[in-house]
Backbone bond lengths (Angstrom), bond angles and torsions (degrees), N, CA, C in turn:
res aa  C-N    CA-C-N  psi(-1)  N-CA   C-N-CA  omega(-1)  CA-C   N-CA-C  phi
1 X - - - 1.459 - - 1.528 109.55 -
2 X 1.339 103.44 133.20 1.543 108.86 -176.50 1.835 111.08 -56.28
3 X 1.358 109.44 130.79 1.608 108.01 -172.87 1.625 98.75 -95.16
4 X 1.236 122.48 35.44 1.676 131.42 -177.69 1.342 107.58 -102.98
5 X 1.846 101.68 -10.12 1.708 100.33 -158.59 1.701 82.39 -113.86
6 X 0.829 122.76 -8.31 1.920 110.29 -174.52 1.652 111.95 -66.81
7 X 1.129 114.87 -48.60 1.223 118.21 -169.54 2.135 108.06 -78.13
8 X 0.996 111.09 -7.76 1.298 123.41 155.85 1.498 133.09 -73.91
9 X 1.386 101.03 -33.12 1.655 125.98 -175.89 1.617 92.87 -96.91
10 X 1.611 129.75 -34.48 1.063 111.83 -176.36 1.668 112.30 -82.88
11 X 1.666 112.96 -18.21 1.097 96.01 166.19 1.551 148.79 -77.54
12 X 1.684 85.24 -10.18 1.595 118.98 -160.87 2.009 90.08 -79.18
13 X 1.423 114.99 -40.67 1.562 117.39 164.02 0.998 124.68 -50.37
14 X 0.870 108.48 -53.37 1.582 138.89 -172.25 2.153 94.18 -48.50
15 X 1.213 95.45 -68.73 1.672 99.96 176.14 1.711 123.50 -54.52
16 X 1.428 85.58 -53.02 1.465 75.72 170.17 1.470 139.38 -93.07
17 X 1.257 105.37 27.01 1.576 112.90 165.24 1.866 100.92 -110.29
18 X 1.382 109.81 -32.65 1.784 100.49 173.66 1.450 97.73 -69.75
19 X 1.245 139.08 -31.66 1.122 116.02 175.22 1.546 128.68 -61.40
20 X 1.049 112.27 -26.67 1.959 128.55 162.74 1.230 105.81 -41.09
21 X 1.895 112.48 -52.35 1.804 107.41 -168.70 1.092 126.55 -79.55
22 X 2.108 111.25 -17.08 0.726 103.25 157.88 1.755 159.31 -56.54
23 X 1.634 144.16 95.07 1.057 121.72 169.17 1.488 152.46 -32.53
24 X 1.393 109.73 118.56 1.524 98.53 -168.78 1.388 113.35 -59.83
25 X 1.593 128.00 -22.23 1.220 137.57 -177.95 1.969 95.87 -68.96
26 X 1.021 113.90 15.36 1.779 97.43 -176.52 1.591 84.05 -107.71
27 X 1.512 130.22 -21.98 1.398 104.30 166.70 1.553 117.02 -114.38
28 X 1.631 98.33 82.70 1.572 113.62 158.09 1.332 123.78 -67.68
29 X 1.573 125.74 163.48 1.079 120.98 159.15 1.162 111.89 -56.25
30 X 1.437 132.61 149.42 1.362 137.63 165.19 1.663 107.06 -157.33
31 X 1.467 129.81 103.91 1.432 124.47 -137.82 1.588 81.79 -108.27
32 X 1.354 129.46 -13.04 1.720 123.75 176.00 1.592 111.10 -64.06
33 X 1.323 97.97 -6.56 2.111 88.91 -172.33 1.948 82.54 -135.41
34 X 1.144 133.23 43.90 1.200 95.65 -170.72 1.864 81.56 -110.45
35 X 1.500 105.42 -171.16 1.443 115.08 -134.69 1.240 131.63 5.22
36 X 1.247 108.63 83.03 1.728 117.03 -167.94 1.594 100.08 -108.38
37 X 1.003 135.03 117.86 1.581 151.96 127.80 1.680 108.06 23.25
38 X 1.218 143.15 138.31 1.171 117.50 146.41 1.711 131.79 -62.44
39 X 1.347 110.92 122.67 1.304 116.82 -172.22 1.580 96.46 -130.14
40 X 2.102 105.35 172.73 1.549 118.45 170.86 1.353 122.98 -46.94
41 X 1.859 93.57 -30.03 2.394 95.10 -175.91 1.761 82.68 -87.34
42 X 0.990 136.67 -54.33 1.594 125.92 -176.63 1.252 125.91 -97.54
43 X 0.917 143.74 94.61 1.254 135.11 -139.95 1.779 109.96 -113.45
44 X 1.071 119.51 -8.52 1.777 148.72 126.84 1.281 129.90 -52.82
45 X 1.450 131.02 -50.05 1.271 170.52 126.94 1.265 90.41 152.82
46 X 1.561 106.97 -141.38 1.654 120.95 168.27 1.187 117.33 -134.16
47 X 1.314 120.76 154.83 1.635 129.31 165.61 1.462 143.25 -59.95
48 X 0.871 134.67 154.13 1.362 120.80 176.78 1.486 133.32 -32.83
49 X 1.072 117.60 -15.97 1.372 152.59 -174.44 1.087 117.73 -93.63
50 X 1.747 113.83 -35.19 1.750 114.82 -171.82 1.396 94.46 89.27
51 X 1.115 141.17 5.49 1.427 118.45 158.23 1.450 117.68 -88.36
52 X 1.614 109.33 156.91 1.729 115.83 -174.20 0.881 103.70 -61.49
53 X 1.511 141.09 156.90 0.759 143.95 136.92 1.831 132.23 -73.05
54 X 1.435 107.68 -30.26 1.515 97.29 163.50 1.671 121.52 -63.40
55 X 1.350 101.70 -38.25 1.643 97.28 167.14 1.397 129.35 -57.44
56 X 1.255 100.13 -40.38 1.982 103.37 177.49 1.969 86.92 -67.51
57 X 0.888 125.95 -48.97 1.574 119.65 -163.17 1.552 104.14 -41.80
58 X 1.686 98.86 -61.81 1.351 106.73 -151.61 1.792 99.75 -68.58
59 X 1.667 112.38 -22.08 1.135 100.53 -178.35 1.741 103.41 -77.23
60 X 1.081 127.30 -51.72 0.989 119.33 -172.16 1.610 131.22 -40.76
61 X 1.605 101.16 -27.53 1.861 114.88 176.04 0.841 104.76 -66.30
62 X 1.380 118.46 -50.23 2.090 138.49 -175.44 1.346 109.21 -44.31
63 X 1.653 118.55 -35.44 1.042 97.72 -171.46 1.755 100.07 -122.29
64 X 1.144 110.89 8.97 2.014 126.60 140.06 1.184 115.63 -47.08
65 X 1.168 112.89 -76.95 1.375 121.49 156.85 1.637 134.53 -3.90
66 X 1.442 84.07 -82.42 1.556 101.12 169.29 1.145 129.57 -31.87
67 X 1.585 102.30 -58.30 1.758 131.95 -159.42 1.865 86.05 -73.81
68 X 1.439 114.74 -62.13 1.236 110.54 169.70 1.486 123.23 -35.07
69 X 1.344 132.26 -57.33 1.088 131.84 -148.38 1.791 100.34 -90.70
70 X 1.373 124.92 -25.12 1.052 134.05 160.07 2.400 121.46 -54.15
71 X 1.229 89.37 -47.20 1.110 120.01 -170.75 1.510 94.42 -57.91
72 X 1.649 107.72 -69.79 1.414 111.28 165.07 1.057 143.00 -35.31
73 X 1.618 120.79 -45.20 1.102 120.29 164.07 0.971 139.38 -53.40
74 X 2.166 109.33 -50.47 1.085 126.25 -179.77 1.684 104.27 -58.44
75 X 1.219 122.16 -64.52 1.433 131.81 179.70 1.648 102.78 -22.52
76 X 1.643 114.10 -72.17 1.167 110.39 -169.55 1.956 116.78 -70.91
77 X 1.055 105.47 -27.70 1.508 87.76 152.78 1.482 139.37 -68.83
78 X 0.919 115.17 -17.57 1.117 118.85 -177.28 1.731 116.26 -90.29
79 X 1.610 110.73 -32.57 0.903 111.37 151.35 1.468 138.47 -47.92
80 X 1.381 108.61 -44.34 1.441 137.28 168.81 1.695 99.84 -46.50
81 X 1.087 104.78 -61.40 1.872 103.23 -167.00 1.439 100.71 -79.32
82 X 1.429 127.09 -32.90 1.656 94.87 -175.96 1.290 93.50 -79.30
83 X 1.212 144.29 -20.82 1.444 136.74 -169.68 1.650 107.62 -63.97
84 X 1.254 127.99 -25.76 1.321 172.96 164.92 1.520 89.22 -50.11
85 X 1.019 97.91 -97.70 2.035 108.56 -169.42 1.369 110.08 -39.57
86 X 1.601 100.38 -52.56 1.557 87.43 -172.74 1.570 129.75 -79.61
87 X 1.259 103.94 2.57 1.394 112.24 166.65 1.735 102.32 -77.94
88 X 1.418 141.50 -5.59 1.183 121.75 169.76 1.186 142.95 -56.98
89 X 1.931 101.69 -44.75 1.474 108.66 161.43 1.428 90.31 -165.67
90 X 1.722 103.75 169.06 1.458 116.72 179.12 1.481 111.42 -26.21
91 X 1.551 115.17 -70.28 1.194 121.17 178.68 1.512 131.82 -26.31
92 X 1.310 115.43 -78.50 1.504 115.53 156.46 1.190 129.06 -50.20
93 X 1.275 116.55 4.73 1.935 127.55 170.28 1.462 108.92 -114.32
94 X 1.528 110.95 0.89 1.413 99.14 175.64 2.176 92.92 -102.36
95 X 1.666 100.59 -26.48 1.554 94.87 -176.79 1.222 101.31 -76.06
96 X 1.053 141.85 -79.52 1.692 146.19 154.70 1.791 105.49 18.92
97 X 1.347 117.91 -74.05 1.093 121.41 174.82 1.369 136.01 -77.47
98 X 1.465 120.47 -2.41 1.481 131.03 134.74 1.108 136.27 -47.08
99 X 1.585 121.57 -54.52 1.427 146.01 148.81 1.672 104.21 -35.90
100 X 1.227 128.90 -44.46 1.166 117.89 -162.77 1.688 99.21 -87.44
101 X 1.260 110.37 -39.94 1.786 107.16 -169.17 1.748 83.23 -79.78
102 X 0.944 126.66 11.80 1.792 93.25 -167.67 1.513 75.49 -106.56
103 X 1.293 142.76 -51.30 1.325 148.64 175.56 1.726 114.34 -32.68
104 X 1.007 102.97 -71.87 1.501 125.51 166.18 1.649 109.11 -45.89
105 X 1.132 123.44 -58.61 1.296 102.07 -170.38 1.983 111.04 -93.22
106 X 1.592 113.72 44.41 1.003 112.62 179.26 1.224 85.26 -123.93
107 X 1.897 113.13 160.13 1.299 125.99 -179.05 1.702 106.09 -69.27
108 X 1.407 119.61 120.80 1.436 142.77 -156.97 1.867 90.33 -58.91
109 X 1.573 102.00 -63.23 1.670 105.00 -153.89 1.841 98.30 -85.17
110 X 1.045 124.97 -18.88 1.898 135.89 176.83 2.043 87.62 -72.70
111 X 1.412 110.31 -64.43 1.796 101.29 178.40 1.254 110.33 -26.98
112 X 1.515 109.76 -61.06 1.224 110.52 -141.42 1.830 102.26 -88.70
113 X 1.030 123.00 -35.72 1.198 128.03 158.75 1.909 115.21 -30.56
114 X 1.366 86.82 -57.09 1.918 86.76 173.22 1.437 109.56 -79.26
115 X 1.012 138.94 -48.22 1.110 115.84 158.51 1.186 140.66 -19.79
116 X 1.349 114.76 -88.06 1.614 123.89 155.39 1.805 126.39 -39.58
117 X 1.106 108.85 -11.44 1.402 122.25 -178.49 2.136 99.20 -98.64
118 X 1.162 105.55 -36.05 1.546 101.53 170.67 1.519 111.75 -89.70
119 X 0.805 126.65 -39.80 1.816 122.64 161.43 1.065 109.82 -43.04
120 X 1.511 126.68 -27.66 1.666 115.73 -163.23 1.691 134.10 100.84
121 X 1.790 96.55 -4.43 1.343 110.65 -165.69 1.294 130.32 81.00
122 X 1.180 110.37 -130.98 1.662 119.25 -175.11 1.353 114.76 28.56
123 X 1.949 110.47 -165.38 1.147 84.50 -179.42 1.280 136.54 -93.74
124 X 1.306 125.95 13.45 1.450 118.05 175.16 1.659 114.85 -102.60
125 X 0.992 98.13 0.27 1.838 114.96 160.99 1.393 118.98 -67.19
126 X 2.003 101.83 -59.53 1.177 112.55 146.89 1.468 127.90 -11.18
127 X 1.362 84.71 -85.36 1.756 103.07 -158.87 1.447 115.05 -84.13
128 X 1.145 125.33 -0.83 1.757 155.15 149.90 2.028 110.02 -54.47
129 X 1.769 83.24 -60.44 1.379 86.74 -177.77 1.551 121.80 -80.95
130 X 1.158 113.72 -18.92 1.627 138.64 161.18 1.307 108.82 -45.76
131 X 1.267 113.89 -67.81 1.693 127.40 -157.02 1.867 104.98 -78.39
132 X 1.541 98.49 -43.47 1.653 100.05 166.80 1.957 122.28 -66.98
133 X 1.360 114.21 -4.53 1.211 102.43 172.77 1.698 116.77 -127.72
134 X 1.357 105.71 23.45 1.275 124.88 169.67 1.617 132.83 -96.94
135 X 1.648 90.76 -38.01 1.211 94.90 179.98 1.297 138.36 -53.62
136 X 1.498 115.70 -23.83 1.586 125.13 -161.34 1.836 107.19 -77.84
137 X 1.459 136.38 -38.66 1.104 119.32 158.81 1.357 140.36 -63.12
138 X 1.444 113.74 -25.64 1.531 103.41 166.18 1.699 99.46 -102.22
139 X 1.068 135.66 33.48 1.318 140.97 140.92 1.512 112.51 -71.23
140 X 0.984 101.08 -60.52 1.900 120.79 -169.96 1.539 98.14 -55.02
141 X 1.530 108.03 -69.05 1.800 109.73 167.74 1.649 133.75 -31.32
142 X 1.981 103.64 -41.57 1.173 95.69 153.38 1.225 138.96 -102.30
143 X 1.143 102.08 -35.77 1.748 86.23 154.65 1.610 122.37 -14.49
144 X 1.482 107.10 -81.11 1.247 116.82 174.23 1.503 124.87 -19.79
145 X 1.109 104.02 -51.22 1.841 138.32 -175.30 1.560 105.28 -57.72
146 X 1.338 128.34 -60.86 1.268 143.70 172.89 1.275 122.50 -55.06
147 X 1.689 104.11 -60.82 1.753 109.33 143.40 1.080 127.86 5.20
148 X 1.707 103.28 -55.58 1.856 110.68 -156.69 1.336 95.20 -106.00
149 X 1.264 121.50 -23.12 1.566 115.12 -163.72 1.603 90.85 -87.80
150 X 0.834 140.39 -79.27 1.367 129.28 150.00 1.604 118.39 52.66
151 X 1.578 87.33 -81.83 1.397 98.13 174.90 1.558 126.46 -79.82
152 X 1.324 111.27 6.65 1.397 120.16 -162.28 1.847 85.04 -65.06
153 X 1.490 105.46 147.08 1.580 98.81 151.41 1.174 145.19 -81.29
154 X 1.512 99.16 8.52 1.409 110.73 174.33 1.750 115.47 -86.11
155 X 1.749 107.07 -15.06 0.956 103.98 -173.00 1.283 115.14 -110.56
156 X 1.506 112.74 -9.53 1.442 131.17 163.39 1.736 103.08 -61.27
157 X 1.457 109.23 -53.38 1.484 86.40 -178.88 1.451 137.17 -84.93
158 X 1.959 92.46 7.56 1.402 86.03 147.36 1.006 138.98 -118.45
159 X 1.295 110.83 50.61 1.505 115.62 -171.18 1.831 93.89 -117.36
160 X 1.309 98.82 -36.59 1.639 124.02 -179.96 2.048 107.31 -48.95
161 X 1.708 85.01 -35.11 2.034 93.88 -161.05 1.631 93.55 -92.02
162 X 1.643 118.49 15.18 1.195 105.86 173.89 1.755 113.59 104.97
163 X 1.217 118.36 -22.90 1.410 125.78 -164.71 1.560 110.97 -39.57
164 X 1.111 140.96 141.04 1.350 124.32 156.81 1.900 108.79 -70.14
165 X 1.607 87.29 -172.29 1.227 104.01 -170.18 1.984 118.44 -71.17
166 X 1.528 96.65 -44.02 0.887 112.55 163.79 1.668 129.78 -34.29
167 X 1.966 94.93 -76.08 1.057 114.68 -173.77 1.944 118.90 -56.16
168 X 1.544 104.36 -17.58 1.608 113.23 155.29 0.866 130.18 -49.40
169 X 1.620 106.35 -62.39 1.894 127.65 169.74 1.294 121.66 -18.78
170 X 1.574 92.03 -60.93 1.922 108.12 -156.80 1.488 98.39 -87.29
171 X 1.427 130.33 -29.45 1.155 115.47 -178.78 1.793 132.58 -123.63
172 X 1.818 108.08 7.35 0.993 121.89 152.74 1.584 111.86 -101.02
173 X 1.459 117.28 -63.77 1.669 112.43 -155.98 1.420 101.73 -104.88
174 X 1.490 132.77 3.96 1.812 108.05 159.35 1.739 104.25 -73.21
175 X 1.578 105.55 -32.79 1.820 87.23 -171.05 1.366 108.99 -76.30
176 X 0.814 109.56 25.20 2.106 110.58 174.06 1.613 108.96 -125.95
177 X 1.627 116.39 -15.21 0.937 143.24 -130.03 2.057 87.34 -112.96
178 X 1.393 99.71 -32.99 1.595 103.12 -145.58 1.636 90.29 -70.52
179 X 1.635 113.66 -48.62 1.865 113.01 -165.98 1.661 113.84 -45.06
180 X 1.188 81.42 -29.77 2.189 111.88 -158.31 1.982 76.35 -59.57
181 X 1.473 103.75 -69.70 1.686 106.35 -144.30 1.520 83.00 -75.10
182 X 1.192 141.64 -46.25 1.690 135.99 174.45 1.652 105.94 0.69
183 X 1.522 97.62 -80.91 1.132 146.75 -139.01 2.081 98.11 -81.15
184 X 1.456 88.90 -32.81 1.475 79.13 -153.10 2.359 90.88 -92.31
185 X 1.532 88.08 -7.96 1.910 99.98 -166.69 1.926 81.71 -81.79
186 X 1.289 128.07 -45.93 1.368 111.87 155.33 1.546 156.70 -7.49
187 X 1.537 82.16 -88.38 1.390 96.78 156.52 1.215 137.31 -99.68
188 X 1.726 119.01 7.53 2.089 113.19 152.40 1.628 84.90 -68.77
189 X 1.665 125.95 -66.97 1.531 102.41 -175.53 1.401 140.60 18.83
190 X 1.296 115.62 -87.16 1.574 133.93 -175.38 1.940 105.86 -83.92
191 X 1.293 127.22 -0.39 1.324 145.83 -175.83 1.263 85.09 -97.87
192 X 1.448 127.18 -66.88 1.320 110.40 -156.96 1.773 110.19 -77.68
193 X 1.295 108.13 -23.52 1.574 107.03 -178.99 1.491 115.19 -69.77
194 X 1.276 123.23 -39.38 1.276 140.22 145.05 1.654 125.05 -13.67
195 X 1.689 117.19 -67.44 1.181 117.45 152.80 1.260 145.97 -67.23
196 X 1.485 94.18 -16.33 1.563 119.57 176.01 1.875 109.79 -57.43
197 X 1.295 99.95 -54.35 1.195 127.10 159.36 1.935 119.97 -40.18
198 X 1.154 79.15 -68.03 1.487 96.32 -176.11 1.452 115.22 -45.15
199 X 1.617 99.09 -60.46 1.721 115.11 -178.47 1.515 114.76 -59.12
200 X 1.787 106.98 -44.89 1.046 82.37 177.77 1.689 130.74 -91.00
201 X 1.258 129.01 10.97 1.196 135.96 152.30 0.921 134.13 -44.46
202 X 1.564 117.51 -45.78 1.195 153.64 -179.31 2.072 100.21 -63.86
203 X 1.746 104.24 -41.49 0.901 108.15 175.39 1.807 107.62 102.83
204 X 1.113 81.70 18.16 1.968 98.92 171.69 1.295 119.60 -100.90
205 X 0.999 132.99 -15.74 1.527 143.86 -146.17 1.849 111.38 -122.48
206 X 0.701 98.95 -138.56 1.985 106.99 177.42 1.614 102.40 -50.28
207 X 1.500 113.73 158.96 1.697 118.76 171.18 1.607 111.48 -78.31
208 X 1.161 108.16 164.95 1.519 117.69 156.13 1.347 129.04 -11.29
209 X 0.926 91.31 -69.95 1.868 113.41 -171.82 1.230 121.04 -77.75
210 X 1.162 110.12 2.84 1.733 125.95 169.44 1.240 135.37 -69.72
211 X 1.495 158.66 97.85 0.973 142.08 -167.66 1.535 126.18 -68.12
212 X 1.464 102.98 64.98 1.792 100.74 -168.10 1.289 109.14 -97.76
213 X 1.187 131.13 163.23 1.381 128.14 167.37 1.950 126.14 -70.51
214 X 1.761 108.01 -0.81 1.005 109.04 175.73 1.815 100.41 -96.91
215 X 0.749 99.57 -8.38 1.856 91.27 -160.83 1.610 95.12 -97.08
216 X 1.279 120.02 -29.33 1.635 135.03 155.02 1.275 113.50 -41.42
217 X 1.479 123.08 -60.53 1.523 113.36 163.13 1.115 120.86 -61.08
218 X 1.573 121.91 -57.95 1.434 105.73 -174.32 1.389 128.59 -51.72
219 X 1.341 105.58 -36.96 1.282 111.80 174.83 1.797 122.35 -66.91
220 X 1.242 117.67 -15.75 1.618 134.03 167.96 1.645 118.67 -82.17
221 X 1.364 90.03 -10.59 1.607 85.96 -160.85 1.975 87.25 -77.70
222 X 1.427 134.09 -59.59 1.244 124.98 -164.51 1.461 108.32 -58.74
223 X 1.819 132.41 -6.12 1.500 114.35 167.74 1.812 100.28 -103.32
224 X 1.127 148.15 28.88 1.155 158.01 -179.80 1.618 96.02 -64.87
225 X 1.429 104.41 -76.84 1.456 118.68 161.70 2.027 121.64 -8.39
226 X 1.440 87.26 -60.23 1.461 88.84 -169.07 1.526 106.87 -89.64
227 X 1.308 116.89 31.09 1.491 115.96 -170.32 1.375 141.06 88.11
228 X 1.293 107.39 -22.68 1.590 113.86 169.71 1.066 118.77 -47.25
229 X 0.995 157.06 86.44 1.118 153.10 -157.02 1.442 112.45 -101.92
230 X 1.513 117.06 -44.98 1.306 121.97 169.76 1.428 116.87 -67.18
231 X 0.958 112.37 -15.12 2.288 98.41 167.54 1.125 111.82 -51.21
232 X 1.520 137.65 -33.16 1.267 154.92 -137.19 1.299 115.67 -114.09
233 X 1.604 109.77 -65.08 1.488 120.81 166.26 1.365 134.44 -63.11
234 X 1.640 136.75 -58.27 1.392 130.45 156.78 1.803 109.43 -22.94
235 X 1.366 117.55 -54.49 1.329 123.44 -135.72 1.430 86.89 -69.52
236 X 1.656 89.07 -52.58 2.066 96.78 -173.64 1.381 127.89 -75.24
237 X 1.592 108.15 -11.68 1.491 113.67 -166.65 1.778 82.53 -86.51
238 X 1.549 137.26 -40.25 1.051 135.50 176.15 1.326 135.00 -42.22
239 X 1.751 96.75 -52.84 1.634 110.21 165.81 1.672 100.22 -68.58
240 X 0.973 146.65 -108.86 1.759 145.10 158.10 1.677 103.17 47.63
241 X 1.798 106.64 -60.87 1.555 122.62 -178.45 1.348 106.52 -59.34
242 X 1.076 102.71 -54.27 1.591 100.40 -176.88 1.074 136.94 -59.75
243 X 1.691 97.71 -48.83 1.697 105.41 170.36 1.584 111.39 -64.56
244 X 1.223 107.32 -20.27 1.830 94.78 179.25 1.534 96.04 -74.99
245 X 1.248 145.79 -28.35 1.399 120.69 -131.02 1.561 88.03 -113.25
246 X 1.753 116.79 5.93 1.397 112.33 175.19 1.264 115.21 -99.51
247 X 1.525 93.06 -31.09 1.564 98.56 177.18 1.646 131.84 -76.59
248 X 1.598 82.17 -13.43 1.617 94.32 170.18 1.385 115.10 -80.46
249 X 1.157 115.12 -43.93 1.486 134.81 -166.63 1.999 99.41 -77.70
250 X 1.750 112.73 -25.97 1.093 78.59 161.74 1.592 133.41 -119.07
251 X 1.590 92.58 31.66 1.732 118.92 176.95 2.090 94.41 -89.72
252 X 0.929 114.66 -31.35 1.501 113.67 168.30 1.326 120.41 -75.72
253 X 1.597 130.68 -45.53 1.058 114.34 142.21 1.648 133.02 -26.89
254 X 0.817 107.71 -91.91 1.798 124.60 144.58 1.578 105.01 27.06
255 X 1.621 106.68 -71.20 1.201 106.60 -162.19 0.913 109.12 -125.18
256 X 1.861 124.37 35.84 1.389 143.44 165.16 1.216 109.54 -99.90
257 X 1.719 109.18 -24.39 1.804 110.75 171.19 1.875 108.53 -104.86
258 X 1.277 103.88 -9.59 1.322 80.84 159.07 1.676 98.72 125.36
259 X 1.417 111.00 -26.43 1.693 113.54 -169.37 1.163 120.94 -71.84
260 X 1.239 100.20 170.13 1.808 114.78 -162.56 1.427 89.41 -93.02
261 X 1.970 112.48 -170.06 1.326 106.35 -175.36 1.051 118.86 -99.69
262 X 1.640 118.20 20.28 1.947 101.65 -154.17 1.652 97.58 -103.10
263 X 1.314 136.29 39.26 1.259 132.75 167.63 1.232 82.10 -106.70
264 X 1.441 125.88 -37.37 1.957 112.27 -154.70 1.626 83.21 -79.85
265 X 1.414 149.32 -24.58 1.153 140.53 -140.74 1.722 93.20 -108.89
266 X 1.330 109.44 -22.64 1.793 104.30 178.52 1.550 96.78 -81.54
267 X 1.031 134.40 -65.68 1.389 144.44 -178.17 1.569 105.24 -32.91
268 X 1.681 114.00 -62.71 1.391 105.74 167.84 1.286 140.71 -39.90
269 X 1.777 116.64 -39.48 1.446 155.03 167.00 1.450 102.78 -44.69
């Protein structure tokens, strides 16, 4: 693994655990400093409001992050188990793989919008509507994956000596199983922070009062006009950093276990 990407990942930690100590009470209104310039005491500047702007930033990743890292998980488990089912018999591999083309061939960011718009929003609307429109490419990947192991004869003869289904899982196809979900909990990652963003800009996604990095733009975009320029840029040049340094980090993965590109190319899709 390339050692070019550590000190990127250590900084990317590094932020989001100071963002934990930070208090949300450190960005109060305070209207005596508000649209301030980036300077050495602000180094973000501040908002219309007099609040910092590196603090709303760092909170806003913190809880990017989150929604991401949640998103990921759920996504790749879930992938994991229908990938799971439908290896039982034809049947559940013909429903399994309906769900996935019917998923797939619906508009990705319009899904998820209704989604999150019938939940109610916030964040488990969010991250509800996140995890339900993620799943179908690293579904498809494993599926695929199991497919082949399947036929291995190592796993034929244990299916032959009686094994359950289970007892296959955990000790033939998760250890072949692990690079696949690595790789793929990676890159939904920066996919899901991405829309997170997106939706809620749009004004679909998280409430008001949230420190997200979408509600940061929207809310910058009507002083753009008068010059602010930094409401806009820190917030986005921040998210931008990140998503590169995941997607890099998980294109190095990638080709530290050996895989081709068409998981990074479904995920992109």
């Amino acid at each position: 693994m390339k050692r070019k990407w550590i000190i990127p990942l250590v900084i990317f930690i590094f932020i989001y655990i100071t963002s934990f100590l930070l208090d949300r009470n450190m960005i109060e209104i305070n209207l005596q400093i508000k649209n301030q310039a980036p300077s050495l005491l602000h180094l973000f500047g501040t908002d219309w409001l007099g609040r910092d702007m590196l603090i709303r930033t760092l909170k806003g990743l913190q809880l990017s992050i989150t929604i991401g890292i949640l998103t990921a998980m759920l996504s790749t488990f879930l992938g994991l188990l229908l990938s799971l089912v439908s290896s039982v018999n034809k049947t559940l591999d013909k429903i399994v793989t309906s769900f996935i083309d019917l998923f797939l061939s619906l508009p990705h960011l319009v899904t998820l919008i209704l989604i999150t718009f019938v939940l109610g929003g916030g964040l488990k609307g969010v991250v509800i509507g996140l995890m339900l429109t993620h799943w179908p490419a690293i579904t498809r990947v494993l599926r695929a994956e199991i497919l082949q192991l399947k036929e291995m004869p190592y796993v034929q003869l244990s299916k032959q000596l009686g094994k359950p289904l289970w007892w296959r899982a955990r000790h033939h196809l998760f250890p072949h199983l692990a690079p696949q979900l690595l790789v793929g909990f990676i890159l939904i990652f920066p996919h899901a922070i991405l829309h997170e963003a997106a939706i809620t800009f749009l004004g679909f996604g998280l409430s008001a009062e949230e420190p997200a990095i979408g509600i940061i733009l929207s809310e910058s975009m009507q002083y753009l006009s008068a010059g602010m320029w930094w409401l806009a840029f820190f917030p986005g040049l921040s998210l931008l950093m990140m998503i590169i340094i995941f997607q890099r980090f998980a294109n190095t993965l990638k080709d530290y276990f050996g895989r081709d590109r068409s998981y990074e190319q479904q995920v992109n899709d």
